[in-house]
C-alpha positions in Angstrom: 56.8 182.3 119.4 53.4 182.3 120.6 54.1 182.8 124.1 50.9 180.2 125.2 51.7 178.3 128.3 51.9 178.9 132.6 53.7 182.0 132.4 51.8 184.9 131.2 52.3 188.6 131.7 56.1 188.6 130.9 57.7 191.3 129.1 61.0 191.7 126.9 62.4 195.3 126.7 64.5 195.3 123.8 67.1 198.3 124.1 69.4 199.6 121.9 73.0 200.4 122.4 73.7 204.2 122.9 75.6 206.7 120.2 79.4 205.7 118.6 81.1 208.1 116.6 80.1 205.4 113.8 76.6 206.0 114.3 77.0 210.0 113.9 78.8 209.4 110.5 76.1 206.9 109.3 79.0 204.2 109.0 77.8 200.5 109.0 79.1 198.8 112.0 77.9 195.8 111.9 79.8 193.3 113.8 82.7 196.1 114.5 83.7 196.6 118.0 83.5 200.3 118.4 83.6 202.4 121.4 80.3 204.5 123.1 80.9 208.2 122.4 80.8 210.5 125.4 77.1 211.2 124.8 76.3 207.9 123.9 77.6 207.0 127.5 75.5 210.0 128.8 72.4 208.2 127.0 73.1 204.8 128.9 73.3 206.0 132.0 69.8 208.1 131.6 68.1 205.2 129.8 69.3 203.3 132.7 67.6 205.2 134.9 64.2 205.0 133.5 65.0 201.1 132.5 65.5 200.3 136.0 61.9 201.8 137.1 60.5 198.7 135.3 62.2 196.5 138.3 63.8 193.8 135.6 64.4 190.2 136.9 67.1 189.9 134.2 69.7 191.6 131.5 71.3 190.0 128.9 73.2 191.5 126.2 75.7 191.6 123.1 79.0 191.0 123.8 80.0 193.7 121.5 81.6 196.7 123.5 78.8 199.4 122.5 76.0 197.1 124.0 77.5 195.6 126.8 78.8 198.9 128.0 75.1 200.1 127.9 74.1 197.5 129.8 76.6 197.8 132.6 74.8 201.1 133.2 71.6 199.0 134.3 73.2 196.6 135.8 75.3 199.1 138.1 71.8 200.4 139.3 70.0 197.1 139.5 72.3 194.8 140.7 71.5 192.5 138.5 74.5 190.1 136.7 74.5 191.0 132.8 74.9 187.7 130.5 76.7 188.5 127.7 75.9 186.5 124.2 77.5 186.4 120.8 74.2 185.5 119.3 72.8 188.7 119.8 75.7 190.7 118.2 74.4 193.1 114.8 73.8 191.6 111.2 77.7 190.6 110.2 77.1 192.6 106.8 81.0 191.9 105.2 82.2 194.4 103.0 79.5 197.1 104.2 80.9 197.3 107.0 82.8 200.7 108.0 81.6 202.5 104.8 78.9 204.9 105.1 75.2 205.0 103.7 76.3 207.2 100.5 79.3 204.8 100.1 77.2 201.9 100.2 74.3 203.4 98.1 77.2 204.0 95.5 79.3 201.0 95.5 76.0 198.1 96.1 73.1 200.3 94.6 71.4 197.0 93.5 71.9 195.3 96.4 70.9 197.8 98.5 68.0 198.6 96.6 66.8 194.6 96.7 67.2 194.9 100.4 64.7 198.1 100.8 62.3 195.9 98.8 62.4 193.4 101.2 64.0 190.5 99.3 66.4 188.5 101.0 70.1 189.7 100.3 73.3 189.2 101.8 74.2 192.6 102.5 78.3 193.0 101.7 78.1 189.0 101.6 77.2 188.7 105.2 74.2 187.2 106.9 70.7 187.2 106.0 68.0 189.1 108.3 66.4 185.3 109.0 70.2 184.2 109.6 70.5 187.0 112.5 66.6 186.1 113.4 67.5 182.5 113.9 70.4 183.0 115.9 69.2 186.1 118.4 65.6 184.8 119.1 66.4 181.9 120.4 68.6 183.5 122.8 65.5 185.8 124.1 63.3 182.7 124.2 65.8 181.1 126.6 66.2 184.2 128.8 62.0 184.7 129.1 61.5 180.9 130.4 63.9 181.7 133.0 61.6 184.4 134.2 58.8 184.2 136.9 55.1 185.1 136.1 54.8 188.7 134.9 58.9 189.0 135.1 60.7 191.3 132.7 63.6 190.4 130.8 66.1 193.7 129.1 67.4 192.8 126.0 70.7 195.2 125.0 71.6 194.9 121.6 71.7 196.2 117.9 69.1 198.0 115.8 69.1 195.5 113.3 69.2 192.6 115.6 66.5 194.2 117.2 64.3 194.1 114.1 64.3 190.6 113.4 63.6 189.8 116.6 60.9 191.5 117.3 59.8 190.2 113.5 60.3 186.6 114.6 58.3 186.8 118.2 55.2 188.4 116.5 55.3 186.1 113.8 55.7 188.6 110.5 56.7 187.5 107.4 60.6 188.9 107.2 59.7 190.7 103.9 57.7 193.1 106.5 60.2 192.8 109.4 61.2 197.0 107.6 58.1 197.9 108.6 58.7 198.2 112.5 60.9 201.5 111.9 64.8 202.0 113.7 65.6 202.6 117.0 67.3 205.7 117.9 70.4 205.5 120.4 69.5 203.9 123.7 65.5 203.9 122.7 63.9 200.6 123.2 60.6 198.7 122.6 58.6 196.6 124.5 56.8 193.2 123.7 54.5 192.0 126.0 53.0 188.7 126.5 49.0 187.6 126.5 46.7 184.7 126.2 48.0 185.0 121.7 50.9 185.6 122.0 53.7 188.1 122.2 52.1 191.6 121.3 54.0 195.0 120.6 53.2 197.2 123.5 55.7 200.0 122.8 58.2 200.6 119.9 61.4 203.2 120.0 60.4 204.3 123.3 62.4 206.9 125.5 61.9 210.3 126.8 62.2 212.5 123.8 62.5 211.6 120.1 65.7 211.3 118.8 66.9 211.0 115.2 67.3 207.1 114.0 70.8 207.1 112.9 73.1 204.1 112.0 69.9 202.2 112.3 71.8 198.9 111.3 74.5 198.8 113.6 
């Protein structure tokens, strides 16, 4: 993902989804389909507002309802059609899913534990971070060659998903991928391309901090 080639100056806005009643109770979602909450609607449409400032040529997004919903917010002010793509859905994390953090800290201590240290681990037997790397990234890397010089693309999707993206375009070694932090609700960072590549330019953006909560999901 070295972004050399004729069309420098693009940027990817990565932007997560905004607050489920899942993500107030620290419950791993995962690839569950749950609803926005009433604020988490209220954090699209604000996000959206700012988002739109940044005149993007193009949104894609999860198909999962929490992201896509989000991005109907930016689309509604842009105008702009909203691709929807499985391939950029959360880590599918099996039998973590819809248990909290203490439940999962209880029941896959070990497992949980490995993951924090960065080994690979298939977290409630479901993917691996350089499984969900593999199959969102490419996704992003098709949307940005569709763009024009300079041209932004917004990226609505998962915390997680996030992550390893973001890992994979700046080319870290996915033991380190931890080390880029959560995104809170409807926060977003910002990669921008130059003459080496893709560089960070902002990370968990928005216009006030916000707890990180459900960061996986």
């Amino acid at each position: 993902m070295n972004g050399a080639g004729s069309g420098r100056g693009r940027r990817v806005v990565l932007w997560r989804h905004g607050q489920t009643a899942w993500n107030l109770e620290r419950r791993f979602q995962g690839t569950t389909d749950i609803e926005l909450t009433e604020e988490g609607h209220a954090q699209a449409r604000r996000s959206a507002r700012l988002l739109a400032a940044l005149q993007p040529d193009a949104i894609i997004a999860s198909d999962l309802r929490r992201a896509a919903v989000t991005a109907g917010e930016l689309a509604s002010i842009t105008q702009l059609d909203v691709e929807h793509d499985p391939g950029l859905r959360e880590t599918y994390a099996g039998s973590w899913q819809g248990l909290t953090h203490e439940e999962i800290v209880e029941r896959y201590g070990e497992q949980y534990a490995a993951w924090k240290r960065g080994e690979p681990v298939r977290r409630g037997g479901g993917e691996l971070e350089t499984e969900v790397a593999e199959r969102a990234a490419p996704v992003v890397e098709r949307a940005v060659d569709k763009l024009p010089d300079g041209g932004t693309l917004v990226v609505v999707s998962h915390g997680g998903t996030i992550r390893t993206t973001i890992g994979r375009f700046l080319g870290l070694e996915p033991h380190s991928w931890e080390a880029l932090g959560g995104l809170s609700n409807c926060s977003w960072s910002v990669l921008g391309e130059g003459a080496r590549g893709w560089r960070l330019l902002e990370h968990n953006a928005g216009t006030l901090p916000e707890p990180v909560l459900g960061d996986d999901d």
